[in-house]
Every structure is written in C-alpha cells, then in structure tokens.
C-alpha positions, 0 to 999 in steps of 0.5 A, a space after each residue: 514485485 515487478 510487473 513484465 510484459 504480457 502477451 497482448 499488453 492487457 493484463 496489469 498489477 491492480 492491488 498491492 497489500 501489505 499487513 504488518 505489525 508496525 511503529 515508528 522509526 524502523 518499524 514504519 510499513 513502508 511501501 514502495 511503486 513506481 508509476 510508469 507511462 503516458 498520463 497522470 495515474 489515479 491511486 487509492 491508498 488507504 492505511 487500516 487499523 480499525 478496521 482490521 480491528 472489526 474483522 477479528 484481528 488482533 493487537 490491531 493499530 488503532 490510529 494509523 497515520 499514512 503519509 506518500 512521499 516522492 523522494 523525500 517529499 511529502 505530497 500527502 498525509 491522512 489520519 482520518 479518511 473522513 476528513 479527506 474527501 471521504 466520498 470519492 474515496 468510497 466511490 473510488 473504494 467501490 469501484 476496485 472492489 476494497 472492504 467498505 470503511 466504517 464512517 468516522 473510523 480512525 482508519 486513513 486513506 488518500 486518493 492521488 494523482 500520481 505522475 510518472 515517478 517512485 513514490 513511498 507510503 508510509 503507517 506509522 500510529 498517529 498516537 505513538 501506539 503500534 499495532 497490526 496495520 494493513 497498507 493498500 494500493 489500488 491502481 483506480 483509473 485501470 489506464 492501460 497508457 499508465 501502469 503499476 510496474 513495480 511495488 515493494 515493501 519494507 517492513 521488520 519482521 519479528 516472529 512467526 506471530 507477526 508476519 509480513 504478509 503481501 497480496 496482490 491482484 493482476 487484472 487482464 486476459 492474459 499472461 503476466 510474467 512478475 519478479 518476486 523477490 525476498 530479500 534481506 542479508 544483501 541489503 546494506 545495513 540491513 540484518 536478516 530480520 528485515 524483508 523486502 
C-alpha cells in the first residue's frame, strides 16, 4: 500500500492492521513501512493476541513477541507491553484512537522514534505457540513534514478459515490517490499461497 500526493498535501496514511494467523519462520506477521521526510516520526507499534482473545476471536496467540527491525537490525523488541513504558503507550494508544489494552495482558507493543528509512516489524509467539495475531501501526505525531509513504505485509496464507486481512486509516481533507497491491507468483521464491 502506497500513499500519493493529495490535492493539498493534507490528507495522509495514519493506521496500517494486519491480522493473520502467525508462527515462527516462514509464518512470521511481517510488516513493512517506509518513513519519509524532514523529521523523526513517532510510531506506535502494538502486537495483540489477548486481547483478540477478549473480543471473541478465536485460536487467538496468546503471547506475541514483536520485534522492529531496520534492515537487518533489530532497534526494539517487546513481549509485554507493561514492561515497556506502558504509560505513553496508553497516551499514545489514546490519542490515535487504538482499543484500550488490558493491564498486565501478554499483548506487546513499542513506541519509537523512527528517522527516515524502511523498517520491518515482526510477531512471532514468545512461547513457541501460533495463533491468530493482530499488528498495528500508528502514525502518533500526525507530522505533515514526516509521513507514513508506503506499508506492506508478508504473511502465509492457508485457507479460507485463516485470512490475511489488512485495514488502514487516510486521515485529511482531501483526496489521496494509493497503490494497492496483491501479489505472490512474481515473488521469487515465492509460491501462490504467500500474499504481500
């Protein structure tokens, strides 16, 4: 997914979700951004299992370990979004509008300062157990001079009982044009049941 230009420069890729169900090795929930612009860009990056545990869903992971990467680097990893600065990231959590998280639930999640680059976060179960994962990304600081220009997913797609399924949020006043893509065969290395 590819953000354009808009009309007036106002509108802007705000929120990038993926659920899928999810493992280790080649069934990591990956996702993909590029950060573009001027200044640092605060994220929110939040890994839930549990909690989509309360909400009904089941086969639900029950704990998620998210990891950002850029490149190859790893800059940050999280089991356990209380140990982490669990404050800031309910304000944070609160002022983009994300589902409150459960105190003390296994869910994960990180608030970073990104610069300018392409980066990759990863849920993989902390406990070696898969199961139906949700990644989000939010775009906090909602900086017009650093934006959210591109997010991807790449995730391995079974069966109709477990989809890959993305949502995103354009926030502005104005027409966006995005690129969204599907695709699998023209990867290589890469068989027809793997999206991104």
């Amino acid at each position: 997914l590819s953000g354009g230009s808009s009309d007036d420069n106002s509108s802007r890729l705000v929120n990038l979700s993926v659920r899928n169900f999810a493992g280790t090795g080649n069934r990591t929930l990956i996702a993909g951004f590029v950060v573009q612009g001027t200044d640092p860009k605060s994220v929110l990056i939040r890994g839930l299992g549990p909690t989509l545990a309360d909400l009904g869903v089941q086969g639900a992971m029950a704990n998620p370990k998210l990891s950002l990467f850029s490149g190859t680097e790893l800059i940050a990893e999280n089991t356990h979004w209380g140990d982490f600065d669990s404050g800031a990231i309910s304000s944070a959590g609160g002022t983009v509008g994300a589902y409150p998280i459960a105190a003390g639930s296994d869910d994960a999640a990180l608030l970073s300062s990104l610069n300018t680059g392409i980066y990759t976060a990863h849920i993989t179960p902390a406990d070696a157990n898969p199961g139906t994962a949700l990644l989000e990304l939010y775009d906090v600081d909602g900086s017009a001079a650093t934006r959210l220009v591109n997010v991807s997913s790449l995730a391995r797609v079974e069966s109709q009982a477990r989809p890959l399924i993305l949502g995103f949020v354009v926030a502005g006043n104005a027409t966006s044009r995005l690129l969204i893509r599907a695709v699998a065969p023209s990867i290589p290395g890469m068989d027809a049941n793997v999206l991104l």
